[in-house]
Structure formats: C-alpha cells, structure tokens
C-alpha positions as CSV (number, residue, x, y, z in Angstrom):
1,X,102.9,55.8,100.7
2,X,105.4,52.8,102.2
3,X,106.1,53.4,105.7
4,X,109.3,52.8,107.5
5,X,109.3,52.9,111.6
6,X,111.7,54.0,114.0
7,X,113.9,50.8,113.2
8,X,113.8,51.7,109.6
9,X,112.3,49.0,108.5
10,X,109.3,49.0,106.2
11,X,105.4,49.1,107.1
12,X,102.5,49.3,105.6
13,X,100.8,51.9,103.2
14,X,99.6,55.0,104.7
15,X,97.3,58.1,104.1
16,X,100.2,60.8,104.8
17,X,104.0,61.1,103.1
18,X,104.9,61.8,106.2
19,X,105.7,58.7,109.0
20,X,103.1,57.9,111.1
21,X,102.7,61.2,114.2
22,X,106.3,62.6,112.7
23,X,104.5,66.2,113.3
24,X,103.3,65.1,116.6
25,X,106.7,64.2,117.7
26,X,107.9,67.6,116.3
27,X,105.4,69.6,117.5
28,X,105.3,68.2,121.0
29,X,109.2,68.6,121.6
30,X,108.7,72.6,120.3
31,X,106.7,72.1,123.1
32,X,108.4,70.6,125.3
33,X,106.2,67.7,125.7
34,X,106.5,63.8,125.6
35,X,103.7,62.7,123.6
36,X,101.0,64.8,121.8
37,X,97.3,63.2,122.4
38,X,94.6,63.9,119.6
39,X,91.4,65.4,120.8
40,X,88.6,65.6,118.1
41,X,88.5,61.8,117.0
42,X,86.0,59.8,119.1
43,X,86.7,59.2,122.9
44,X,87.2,55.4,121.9
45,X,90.3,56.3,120.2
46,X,91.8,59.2,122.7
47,X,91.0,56.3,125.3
48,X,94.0,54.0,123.3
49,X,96.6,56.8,124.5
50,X,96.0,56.5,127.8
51,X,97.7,53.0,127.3
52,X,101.0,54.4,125.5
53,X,101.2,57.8,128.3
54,X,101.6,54.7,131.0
55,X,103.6,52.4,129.4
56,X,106.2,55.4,127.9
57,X,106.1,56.7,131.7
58,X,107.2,53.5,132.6
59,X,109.9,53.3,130.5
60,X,110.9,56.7,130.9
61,X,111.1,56.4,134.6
62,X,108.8,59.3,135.4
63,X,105.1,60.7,134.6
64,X,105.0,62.3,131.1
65,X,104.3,66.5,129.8
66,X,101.6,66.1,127.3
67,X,100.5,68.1,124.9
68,X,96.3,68.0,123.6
69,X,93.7,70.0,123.5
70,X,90.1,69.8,125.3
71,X,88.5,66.6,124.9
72,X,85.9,67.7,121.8
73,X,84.9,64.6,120.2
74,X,81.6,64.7,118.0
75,X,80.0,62.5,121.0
76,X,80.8,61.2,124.1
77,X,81.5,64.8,126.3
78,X,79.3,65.8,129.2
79,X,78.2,69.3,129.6
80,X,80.8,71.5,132.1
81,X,83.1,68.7,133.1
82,X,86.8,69.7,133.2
83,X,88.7,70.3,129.9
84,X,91.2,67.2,130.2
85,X,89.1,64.2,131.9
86,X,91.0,61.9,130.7
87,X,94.1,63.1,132.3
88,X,93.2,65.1,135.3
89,X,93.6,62.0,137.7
90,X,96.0,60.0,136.1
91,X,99.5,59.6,137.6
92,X,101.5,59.2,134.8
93,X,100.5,62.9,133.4
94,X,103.1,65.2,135.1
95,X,101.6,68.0,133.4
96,X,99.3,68.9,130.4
97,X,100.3,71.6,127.6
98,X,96.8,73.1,126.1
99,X,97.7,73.5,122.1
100,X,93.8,75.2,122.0
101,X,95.1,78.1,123.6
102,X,98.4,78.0,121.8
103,X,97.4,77.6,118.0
104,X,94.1,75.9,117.1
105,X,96.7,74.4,114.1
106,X,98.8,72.7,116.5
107,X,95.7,70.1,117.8
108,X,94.6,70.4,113.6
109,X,97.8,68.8,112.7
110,X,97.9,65.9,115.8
111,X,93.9,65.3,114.7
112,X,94.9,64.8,111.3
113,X,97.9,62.7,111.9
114,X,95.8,60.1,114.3
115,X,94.7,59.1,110.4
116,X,97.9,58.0,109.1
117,X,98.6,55.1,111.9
118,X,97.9,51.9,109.8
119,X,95.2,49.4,111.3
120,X,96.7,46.3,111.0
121,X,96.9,45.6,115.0
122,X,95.3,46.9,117.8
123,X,94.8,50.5,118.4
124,X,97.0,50.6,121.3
125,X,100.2,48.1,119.8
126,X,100.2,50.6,116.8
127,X,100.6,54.0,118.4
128,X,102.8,52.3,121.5
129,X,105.4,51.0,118.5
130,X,105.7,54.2,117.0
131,X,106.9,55.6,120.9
132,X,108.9,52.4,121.4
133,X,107.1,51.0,123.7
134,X,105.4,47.5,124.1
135,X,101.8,47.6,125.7
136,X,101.4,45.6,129.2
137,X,98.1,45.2,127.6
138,X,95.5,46.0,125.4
139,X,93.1,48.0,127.0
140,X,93.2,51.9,128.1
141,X,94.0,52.8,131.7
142,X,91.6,54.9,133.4
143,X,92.2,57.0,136.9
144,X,89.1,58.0,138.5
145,X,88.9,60.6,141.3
146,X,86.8,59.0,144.2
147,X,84.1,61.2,143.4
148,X,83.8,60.1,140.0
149,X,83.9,56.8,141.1
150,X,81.2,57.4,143.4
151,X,78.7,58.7,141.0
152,X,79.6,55.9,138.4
153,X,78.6,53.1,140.8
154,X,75.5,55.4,141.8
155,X,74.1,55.7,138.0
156,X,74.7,52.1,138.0
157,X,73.7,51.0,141.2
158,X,70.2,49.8,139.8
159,X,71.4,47.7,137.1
160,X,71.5,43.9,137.1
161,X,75.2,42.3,137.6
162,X,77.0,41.7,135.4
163,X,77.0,44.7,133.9
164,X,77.7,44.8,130.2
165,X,78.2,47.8,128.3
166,X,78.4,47.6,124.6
167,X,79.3,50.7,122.0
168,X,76.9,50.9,119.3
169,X,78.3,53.8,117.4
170,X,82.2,52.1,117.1
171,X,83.1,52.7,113.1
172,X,85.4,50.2,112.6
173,X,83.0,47.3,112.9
174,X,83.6,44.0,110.7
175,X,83.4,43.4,107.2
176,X,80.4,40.5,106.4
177,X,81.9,37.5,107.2
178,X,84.1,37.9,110.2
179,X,83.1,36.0,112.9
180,X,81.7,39.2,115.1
181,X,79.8,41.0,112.0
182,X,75.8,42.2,112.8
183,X,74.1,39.0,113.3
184,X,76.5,37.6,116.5
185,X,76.0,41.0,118.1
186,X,71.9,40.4,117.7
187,X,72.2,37.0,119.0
188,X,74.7,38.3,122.0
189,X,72.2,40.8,122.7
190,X,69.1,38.1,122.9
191,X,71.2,36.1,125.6
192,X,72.0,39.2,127.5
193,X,68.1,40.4,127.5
C-alpha cells in the first residue's frame, strides 16, 4: 500500500491500508491522550518514543497525556519494577492512560500499528514526522530518578572506563555488505577486549 503523510504527499509502501499509527491517533484522542506508546515490541524501539513525547511537548508548549500499556517486551524487563519505567520520571509525561486495564485490544492495535512505520530513516525521524515534529536528535531521552541513577553507577562501578555497551540481540542488523555487517562488529570487539 502507497502511503501519504500528514502533508498529503506520498510515502513509501507499507504493511497496513491504513496510514502509518492512524488508529493510534484515533484511539488515543478517545482517550483523551496526545500520543499512544506501543508496549510489547522490544524496549529498543519503545526507547525511540521517548524522543517524539519530548519534542511534541516542546512544541505543544506543555508535558503530554499518554496512552500505553505496561512495559512487556519479550526481553529486557526486570522482575517487580514499576509498570511504566520509561515514563515514571520523565517531565514531559503529564500523565499516563493504562489501555491494559481499559481493553487489552486497545495496546493490540498500537502494537500492531508500530509495524506499518516504513524504515527508510531513523526510528525516531519516522515516528516524530508522522506527529509533526522534527527530532533535536536522534537518540531517546531518558529521566532517571536519583536512585536509579545510583544503582546504575553501582552495577557499573567495577568496570573499566570507557564503558561500552553494545546490544547483541537488535533485529534490524545489516544486510552482507554494509559497512557495519558481522565481521566489523568481531574486529570492534577484538580492539575493545
């Protein structure tokens, strides 16, 4: 299916008929949200939203209602921490809407649309144009409470500076050829051993 954004003009093929998060607009004005945040994809890609809630706060003016579900990703969640730890501390969330306790089919339908943003750009430039918004830049924004910042420079206090982390389970690694396929990682890991 051709896409066409806000602007009306034409994008790139997509998986959905529908535009790219059309029923995550919809459903989070029913719910009287600004933006609806996916849940279940990995934390990787929740992380790229962080970026668009604090730039679209920005240009609204004011921190942002959101509307998600509790952080389930296949990995990356720790046993008993709080439902939303990705927005708990950040001050551009003005208030979280839980869909999980509304309809499980509300956070099905966000999941499903996160699949239907083309991958031409970054992560971040592609959701941020479908809200309007330009990224400052392209990396999420994380807020920390001072005790979580506390205990992250604790589990790390023993490691060798710099510390480098790298994420060995990201699925949208390069083809053969590109110029960061398997064998550069290998040979980045053999300098940083």
């Amino acid at each position: 299916v051709e896409s066409k954004g806000d602007d009306g003009r034409l994008g790139h093929h997509l998986f959905l008929e529908t535009a790219p998060l059309e029923e995550t607009k919809r459903l989070a004005a029913a719910y009287g949200c600004d933006i609806g945040v996916p849940n279940d994809s990995g934390v990787g890609n929740i992380l790229m939203y962080t970026r668009v809630v604090e730039d679209l706060a920005r240009k609204l003016g004011r921190p942002l209602k959101i509307l998600t579900g509790r952080l389930s990703p296949s990995i990356g969640v720790v046993a008993g921490e709080h439902p939303f730890p990705l927005w708990e501390n950040n001050p551009f969330v003005d208030g979280i809407v839980d869909a999980d306790s509304i309809n499980p089919a509300v956070m099905a339908a966000i999941n499903r649309e996160m699949d239907n943003l083309c991958q031409f750009t970054h992560m971040i430039e592609n959701i941020s144009y479908h809200y309007g918004v330009r990224p400052r830049c392209l990396r999420p924004s994380i807020y920390l409470s001072k005790k979580e910042q506390s205990w992250a420079l604790n589990k790390l206090r023993g490691l060798r500076r710099p510390v480098i982390c790298l994420h060995p389970h990201g699925t949208s690694s390069p083809k053969p050829g590109h110029p960061w396929y398997e064998e550069n990682w290998q040979k980045l890991l053999e300098r940083l051993s």
